[in-house]
N, C-alpha and C positions, 0 to 999 in steps of 0.2 A: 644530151648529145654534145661531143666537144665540138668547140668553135670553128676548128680546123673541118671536120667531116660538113657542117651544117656549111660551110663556106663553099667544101666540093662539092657538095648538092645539089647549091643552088647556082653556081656559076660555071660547075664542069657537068656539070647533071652526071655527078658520080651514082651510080645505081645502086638500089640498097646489098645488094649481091657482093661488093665489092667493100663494104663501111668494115665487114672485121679481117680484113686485107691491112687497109689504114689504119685503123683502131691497135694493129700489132707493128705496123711503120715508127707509130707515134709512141707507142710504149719501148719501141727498143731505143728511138733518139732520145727517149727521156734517160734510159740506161745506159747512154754511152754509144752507142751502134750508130751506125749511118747508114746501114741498108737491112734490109732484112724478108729474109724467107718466107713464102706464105705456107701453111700447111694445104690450103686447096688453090688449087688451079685458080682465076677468075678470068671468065672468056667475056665481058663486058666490064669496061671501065669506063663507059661513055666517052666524054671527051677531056679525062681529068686527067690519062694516060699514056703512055707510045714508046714503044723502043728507042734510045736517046739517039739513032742516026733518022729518025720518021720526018725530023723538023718537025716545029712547030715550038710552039712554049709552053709544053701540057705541064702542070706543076708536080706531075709522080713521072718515072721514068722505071719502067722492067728491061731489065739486063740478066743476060743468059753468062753465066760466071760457072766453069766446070760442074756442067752437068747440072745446077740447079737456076731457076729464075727468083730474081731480087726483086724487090718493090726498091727506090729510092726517090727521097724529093730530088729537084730539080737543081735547089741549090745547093745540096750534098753531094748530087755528081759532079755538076761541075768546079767545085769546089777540089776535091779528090782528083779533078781531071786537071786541074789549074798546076797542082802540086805537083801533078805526076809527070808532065810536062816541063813545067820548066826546071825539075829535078835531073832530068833525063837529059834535056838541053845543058845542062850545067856539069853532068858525067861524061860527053861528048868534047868536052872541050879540055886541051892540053895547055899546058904552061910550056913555056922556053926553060928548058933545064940549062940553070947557072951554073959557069965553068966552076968547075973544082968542089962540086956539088957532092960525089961521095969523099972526098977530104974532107970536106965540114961536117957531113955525118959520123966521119969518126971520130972527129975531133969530139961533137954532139952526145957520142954514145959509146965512149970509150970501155974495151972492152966487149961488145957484143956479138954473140957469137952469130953466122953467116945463119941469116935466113930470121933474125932476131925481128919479132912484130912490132916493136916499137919504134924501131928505123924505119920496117919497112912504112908503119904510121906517118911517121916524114916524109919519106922518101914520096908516098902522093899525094900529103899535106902542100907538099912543094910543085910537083909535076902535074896536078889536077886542078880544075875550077871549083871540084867536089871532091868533098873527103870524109869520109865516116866510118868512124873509131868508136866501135863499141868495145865495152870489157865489164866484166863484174867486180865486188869491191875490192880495192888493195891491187890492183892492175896496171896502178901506172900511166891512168889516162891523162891527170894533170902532170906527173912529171915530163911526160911525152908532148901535152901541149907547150909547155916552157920552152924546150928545143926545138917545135916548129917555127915557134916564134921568133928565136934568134934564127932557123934555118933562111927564113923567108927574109931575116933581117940585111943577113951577110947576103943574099941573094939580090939585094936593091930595093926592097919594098919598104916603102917608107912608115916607121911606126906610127907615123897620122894616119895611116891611112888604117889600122887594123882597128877593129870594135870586136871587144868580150860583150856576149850576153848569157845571159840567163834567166828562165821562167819566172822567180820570184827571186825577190828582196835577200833571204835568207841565202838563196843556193848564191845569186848573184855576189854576197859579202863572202860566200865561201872559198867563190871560185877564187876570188881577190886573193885573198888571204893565200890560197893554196900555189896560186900561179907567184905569185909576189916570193915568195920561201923556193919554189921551184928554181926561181928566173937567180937566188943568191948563189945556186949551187952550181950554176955553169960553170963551162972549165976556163979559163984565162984569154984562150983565143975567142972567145963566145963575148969579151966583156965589151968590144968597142962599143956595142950598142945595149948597153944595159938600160943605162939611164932613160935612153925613149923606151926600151920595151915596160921599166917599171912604170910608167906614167901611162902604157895603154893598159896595164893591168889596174894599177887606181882608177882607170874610167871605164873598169867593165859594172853593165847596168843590169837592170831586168831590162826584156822586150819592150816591155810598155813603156818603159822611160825613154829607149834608147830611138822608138819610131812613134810615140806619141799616141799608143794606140787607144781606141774609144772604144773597147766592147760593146755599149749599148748597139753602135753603128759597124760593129768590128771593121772597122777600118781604122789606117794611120792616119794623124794629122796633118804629119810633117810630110815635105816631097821625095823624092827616092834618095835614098844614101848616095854618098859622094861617089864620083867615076873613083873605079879604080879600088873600092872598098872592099878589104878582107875581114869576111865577119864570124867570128868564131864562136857556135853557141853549143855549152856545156847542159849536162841534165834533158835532152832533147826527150824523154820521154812525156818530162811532164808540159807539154805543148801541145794543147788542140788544133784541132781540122782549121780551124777561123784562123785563128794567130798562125798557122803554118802558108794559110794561105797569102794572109798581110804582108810576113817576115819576105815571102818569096817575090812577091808584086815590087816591097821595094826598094828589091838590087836593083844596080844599076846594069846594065849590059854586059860587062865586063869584069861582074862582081866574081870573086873564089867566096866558097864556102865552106868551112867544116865545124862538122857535126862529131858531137862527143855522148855519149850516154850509155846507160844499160837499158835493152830491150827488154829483160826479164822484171823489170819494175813495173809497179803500180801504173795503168794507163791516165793519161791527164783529167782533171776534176770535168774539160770540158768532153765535147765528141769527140772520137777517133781513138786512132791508136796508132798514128801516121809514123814515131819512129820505129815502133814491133814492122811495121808493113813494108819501110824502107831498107830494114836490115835484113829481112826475108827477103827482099828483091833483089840487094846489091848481089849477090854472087852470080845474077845469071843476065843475060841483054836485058833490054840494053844497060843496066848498070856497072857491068862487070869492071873489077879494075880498078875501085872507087873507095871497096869496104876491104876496112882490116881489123881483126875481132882479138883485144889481146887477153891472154889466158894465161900468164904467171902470177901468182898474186902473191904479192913481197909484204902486203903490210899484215897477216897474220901468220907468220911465219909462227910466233911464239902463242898463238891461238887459233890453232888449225882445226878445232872442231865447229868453228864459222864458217870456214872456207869449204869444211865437207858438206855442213850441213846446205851452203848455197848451195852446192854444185848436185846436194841430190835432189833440192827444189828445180833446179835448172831441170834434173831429168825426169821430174814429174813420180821421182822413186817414192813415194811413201809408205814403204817398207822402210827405207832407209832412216827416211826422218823420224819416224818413230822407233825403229833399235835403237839411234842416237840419243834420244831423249831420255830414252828409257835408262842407256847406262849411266847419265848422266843426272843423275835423280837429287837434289839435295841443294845449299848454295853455295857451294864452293866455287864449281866452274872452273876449276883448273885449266883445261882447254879452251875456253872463251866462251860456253855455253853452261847454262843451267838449269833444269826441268823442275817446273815446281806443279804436281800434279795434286790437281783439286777440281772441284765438281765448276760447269762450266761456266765464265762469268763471274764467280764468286773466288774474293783472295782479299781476305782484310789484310790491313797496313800492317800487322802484327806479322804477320806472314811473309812478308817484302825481306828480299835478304838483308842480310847486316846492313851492308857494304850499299845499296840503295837506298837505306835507311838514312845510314849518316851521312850520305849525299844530299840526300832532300833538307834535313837537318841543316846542313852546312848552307843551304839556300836560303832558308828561314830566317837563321840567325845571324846569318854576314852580318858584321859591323858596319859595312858602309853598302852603297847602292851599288860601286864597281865590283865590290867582292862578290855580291849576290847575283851579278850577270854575269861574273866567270865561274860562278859555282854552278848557274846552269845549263853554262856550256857542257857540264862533260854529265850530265846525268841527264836522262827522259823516260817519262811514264809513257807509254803506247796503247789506244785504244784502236779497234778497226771502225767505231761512229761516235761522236759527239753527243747523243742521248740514249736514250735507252735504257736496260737494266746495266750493262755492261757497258756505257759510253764514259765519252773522258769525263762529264759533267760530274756522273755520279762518282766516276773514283776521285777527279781532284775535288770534293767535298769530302770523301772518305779523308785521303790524305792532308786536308786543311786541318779535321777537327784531330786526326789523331797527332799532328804537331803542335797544335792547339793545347792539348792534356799533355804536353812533355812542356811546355810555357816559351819555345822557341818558333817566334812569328813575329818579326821584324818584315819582312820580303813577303810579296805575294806577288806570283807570277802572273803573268796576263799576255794573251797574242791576241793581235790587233786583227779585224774581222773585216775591214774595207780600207781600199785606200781611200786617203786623207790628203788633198791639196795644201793646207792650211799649218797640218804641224808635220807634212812630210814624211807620215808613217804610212807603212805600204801594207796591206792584204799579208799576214803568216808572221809578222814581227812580232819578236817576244822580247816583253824586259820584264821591269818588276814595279810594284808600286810599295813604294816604303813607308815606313809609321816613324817618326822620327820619337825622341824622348819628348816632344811637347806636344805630341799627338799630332801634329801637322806629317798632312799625308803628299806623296811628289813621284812622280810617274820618271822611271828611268829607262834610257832606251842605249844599245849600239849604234854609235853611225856608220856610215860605209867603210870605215877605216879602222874599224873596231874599237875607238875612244868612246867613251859614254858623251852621250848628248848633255845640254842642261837641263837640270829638271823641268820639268813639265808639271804645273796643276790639272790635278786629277778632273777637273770639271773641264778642260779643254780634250781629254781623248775625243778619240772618236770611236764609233763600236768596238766595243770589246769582250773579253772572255777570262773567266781564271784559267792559269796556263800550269798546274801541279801534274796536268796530263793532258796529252793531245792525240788527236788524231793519226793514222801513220800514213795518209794521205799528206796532212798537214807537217808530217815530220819528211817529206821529203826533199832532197838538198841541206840535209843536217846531218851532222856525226855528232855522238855523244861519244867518251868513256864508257858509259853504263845505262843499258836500254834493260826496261822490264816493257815487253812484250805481254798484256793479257788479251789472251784471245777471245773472238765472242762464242758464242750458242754453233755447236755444230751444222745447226740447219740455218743459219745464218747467210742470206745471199753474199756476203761480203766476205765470206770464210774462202778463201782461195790463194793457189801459191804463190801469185801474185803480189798478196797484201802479207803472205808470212816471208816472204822473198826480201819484200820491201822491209818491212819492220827490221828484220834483223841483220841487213847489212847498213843500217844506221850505226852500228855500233863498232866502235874503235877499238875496245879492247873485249868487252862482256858482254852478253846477252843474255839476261835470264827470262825463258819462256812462260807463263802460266794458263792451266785450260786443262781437258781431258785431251787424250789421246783420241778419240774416237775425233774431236773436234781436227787436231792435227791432220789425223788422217783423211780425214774428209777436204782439209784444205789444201794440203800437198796432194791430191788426186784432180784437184776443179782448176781450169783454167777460169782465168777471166774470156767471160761470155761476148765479148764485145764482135759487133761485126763489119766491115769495112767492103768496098769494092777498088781500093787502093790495087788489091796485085791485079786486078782487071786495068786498072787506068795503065800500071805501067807496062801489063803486055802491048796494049794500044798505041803509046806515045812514040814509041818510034816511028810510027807511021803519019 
C-alpha cells in the first residue's frame, strides 16, 4: 500500500471505496498532472475530502471544471490558485504611458508595418505590469526583447532595476548571449542607454540563482526582489507549478512582469504546464490585453521545411508531417529537414548523415578544449529518455565506440546532472573532458560569458553523464546547427508532438529526423497528457 493512501486511512479515515480514486491522483502527479479525473463517482471520502470552498484543511479537494469532477491535493490547488491570482492581479494593472512613447517605437522598429506584433510586443511590454509573448522558433522574441528593454529604458526605468531569468544554466547563457547581439543592433537614438542595458543582460541568471530557490523546501531564500523590480523571464515553458509559484510570491507589490516562451514545447521536468495554461487564458478575462502571439518566422527563411514542418505539429496535422518526411527521404535536407526511415529505435552511427558525422568528429578531435566546446555548440544527438533501448546512454555509447575505430577521441562530452555549490556547475551543463598527449585528463566548461572556464580535475565533478546524446527534454533552451532527432518505439508514452515539436526546433539550420513513420504519426497525433485546474483558478480570480 503507498504511504500517501496508508497516511489517508489512518488520519482522514479515507474509506477503501475511495483508495483507486487517489491511487490515480498519485499516478497522474507522478506524470506531470496536478489534478485529475476519476473514472467512477466516489460518494464517500470520509473526512480526507471537500469541495475547496467547504473550509476546512481536508488534504484532496473535488472541483467541478466544465462538466467533469477533479480530485486534487490541497497543495496543488492552492498552489494553481496562488499563480492565478496574482497573475490576474498583475494583468489589472497599467503603467503610465511615457510621452513620446510611439516615437521611440519607431524609432525601435523601423520600418514596421501598422498592426506589426512585435511593436505591439512592446507596446504592453511598456504599458502593462504583465506581458506575455509567445512565438514559435525564428519569431523574434529576443530581438523584440532588446527593444523593450531600451523601450522601458528611454521611458525612465532604471537598468538596475531590470532582472533576465531563465529555467536553467544553458537557456539562461543563451538568452545572454542572444539579448547582448540583439541590444548591438539598436538603431542610434536607442544607444544612450546601451551600456546599463548590456550589463542587465550579463546578469541575466537561472531562477534559482537569481531568488535563491531550495527545491527540497521549494521555496526562496532570499527576501522579495527589490520595489520597483522589472523581471523578465525567457523559455517560460520550462517552469513548474513550485517555481511559478515562488517566482510570483517574490515580486515586490509594484513589480512589471514579462514572460517570453513557446507554449507548444515540451511541458517542465517538474508538475504543471502553467505557461500552455496561461497562454490559453490570456485572450479572454480577466487576462485580456496582456498576450501577444508572434507568427513571422525570419530565421528559416532559407529552411522553410522546419517552419512547415512546426506549424503542422502546432496543428496536430499528421498527415502533414508525414507527406513531409516522406518527400524528404535521404541526407541531404535541402530545406532544413531530413527523413531517415528505419525500423524503430534502431540507426547505427554508419547511418548518421555525412554532415553529423563530421560534426561529431570535429568534436573528438578538436585540438584544444575551446575548440571542442564550440564544435558542440552547433551539433546534438536527440534522444526522447536517457535509458532504454533507444535512450541517449545507449546511443552515446554507440557514437563513442564508432569514433573510437576511426582513432579520433581527444573530447568527450559530458552534462552535468545536479547542481554543484562548490565548482559552480549547474543541473544541464555541457563541456568536455579532454585526454591531453600525456594522458592527463581535465574537465572543461563555458562560463556565463561564453569564455572557457579553468580546467577542472576530473575527480572534483560532480554527477555526471556522457553527453555524445542527450535527452530533448534536456536539450531545451539550446540551438544547435545540426540536430539528429531519433525517435523512440511508437507505443512509447513519451512519443508526442510535444517532444517532436520540441526536438526539432532546437535546430538552427538542419534537422535530420530517424524512426518509422507509424512512430511519427502516432506522435504528431498525441498531445502531452498532462492535466491542470489552472483555466478553473483563473475563471475564479477575478472574483
Amino acid at each position: 500500500m503507498n504511504a500517501s493512501i496508508t497516511w489517508l486511512q489512518r488520519r482522514w479515515a479515507l474509506p477503501e471505496a475511495a483508495v483507486p480514486a487517489v491511487r490515480g491522483l498519485l499516478h497522474a502527479e507522478s506524470q506531470g498532472s496536478t489534478a485529475f479525473p476519476p473514472a467512477e463517482a466516489v460518494d464517500d471520502w470520509g473526512a480526507a475530502a471537500a469541495p475547496p470552498d467547504a473550509g476546512g484543511d481536508t488534504p484532496v479537494v473535488f472541483v467541478e471544471h466544465d462538466g467533469t469532477t477533479f480530485i486534487q491535493s490541497r497543495a496543488l490547488f492552492s498552489a494553481e490558485r496562488d499563480i492565478a491570482r496574482c497573475l490576474t492581479a498583475l494583468a489589472g494593472r497599467e503603467a503610465a504611458v511615457p510621452d513620446g512613447a510611439e516615437a521611440m517605437l519607431n524609432a525601435l522598429f523601423p520600418g514596421a508595418a501598422p498592426g506589426d506584433r512585435q511593436v505591439e510586443a512592446a507596446r504592453v511590454a511598456a504599458t502593462r505590469h504583465l506581458a506575455v509573448i509567445t512565438g514559435g522558433p525564428g519569431t523574434g522574441k529576443t530581438y523584440t526583447l532588446a527593444r523593450i528593454l531600451a523601450l522601458l529604458a528611454a521611458a525612465g526605468v532604471a537598468p538596475a532595476r531590470m532582472r533576465l531569468a531563465a529555467p536553467t544554466g544553458k537557456a539562461a547563457q543563451r538568452m545572454r548571449a542572444a539579448v547582448e547581439q540583439s541590444l548591438l543592433e539598436l538603431p542610434d537614438s536607442a544607444q544612450a542607454h546601451a551600456a546599463g542595458l548590456e550589463a542587465v543582460a550579463r546578469g541575466g541568471s537561472t531562477l534559482h540563482a537569481l531568488l535563491r530557490y531550495h527545491p527540497g523546501i521549494r521555496r526562496c531564500l532570499c527576501e522579495r526582489l527589490p520595489p520597483g523590480t522589472v523581471l523578465i523571464v525567457d523559455e517560460c515553458s520550462m517552469v513548474d507549478v513550485h517555481m511559478w509559484r515562488t517566482l510570483l510570491a517574490a515580486l515586490p507589490p509594484d513589480a512589471r512582469l514579462i514572460l517570453l516562451g513557446d507554449p507548444n514545447q515540451l511541458e517542465s521536468v517538474g508538475q504543471g504546464n502553467v505557461f500552455a495554461g496561461l497562454a490559453a487564458a490570456a485572450d479572454a478575462a480577466p487576462l485580456r490585453g496582456v498576450h501577444v502571439h508572434l507568427t513571422e518566422a525570419r530565421r528559416f527563411r532559407d529552411r522553410p521545411d522546419i517552419l512547415t514542418l512546426a506549424k503542422a505539429l502546432e496543428a496536430s496535422d499528421a498527415s502533414a508531417v508525414c507527406d513531409l518526411l516522406e518527400n524528404r527521404r535521404g541526407t541531404e535536407a535541402l530545406g532544413g529537414v531530413g527523413w531517415i526511415d528505419t525500423p524503430p529505435g534502431v540507426i547505427p552511427c554508419e547511418r548518421f548523415p555525412d554532415s553529423v558525422k563530421a560534426a561529431l568528429a570535429r568534436v573528438g578531435d578538436a585540438p584544444g578544449a575551446s575548440e571542442a566546446l564550440a564544435a558542440l555548440e552547433r551539433v546534438c544527438i536527440l534522444t526522447a529518455q536517457r535509458d532504454a533501448f533507444v535512450g541517449a546512454r545507449k546511443v552515446g555509447s554507440d557514437i563513442e565506440r564508432y569514433l573510437t575505430r576511426r582513432g579520433v577521441l581527444r573530447n568527450h562530452p559530458v552534462i552535468i546532472n545536479r547542481n554543484d555549490p562548490e565548482t559552480h556547475l549547474r543541473n544541464g551543463t555541457v563541456g568536455v573532458i579532454r585526454i591531453d598527449d600525456d594522458s592527463s585528463r581535465a574537465a572543461h566548461f563555458l562560463s556565463g560569458d561564453g569564455t572557457p572556464l579553468l580546467p577542472l580535475p576530473v575527480m572534483k565533478l560532480p554527477d555526471h553523464s556522457p553527453a555524445w546524446a542527450i535527452t530533448i527534454h534536456r536539450s531545451q533552451g539550446s540551438e544547435y546547427d545540426e540536430v539528429l532527432v531519433i525517435l523512440p518505439r511508437g507505443e512509447s508514452p513519451l512519443a508526442t508532438r510535444e517532444l517532436l515539436y520540441t526536438a526539432i526546433t532546437r535546430a538552427r539550420r538542419t534537422v535530420y529526423i530517424a524512426g518509422d513513420l507509424a512512430a511519427v504519426r502516432k506522435a504528431a497525433a498525441t498531445a502531452g497528457g498532462r492535466r491542470s485546474l489552472l483555466a478553473y483558478q483563473f475563471s475564479h480570480a477575478g472574483g
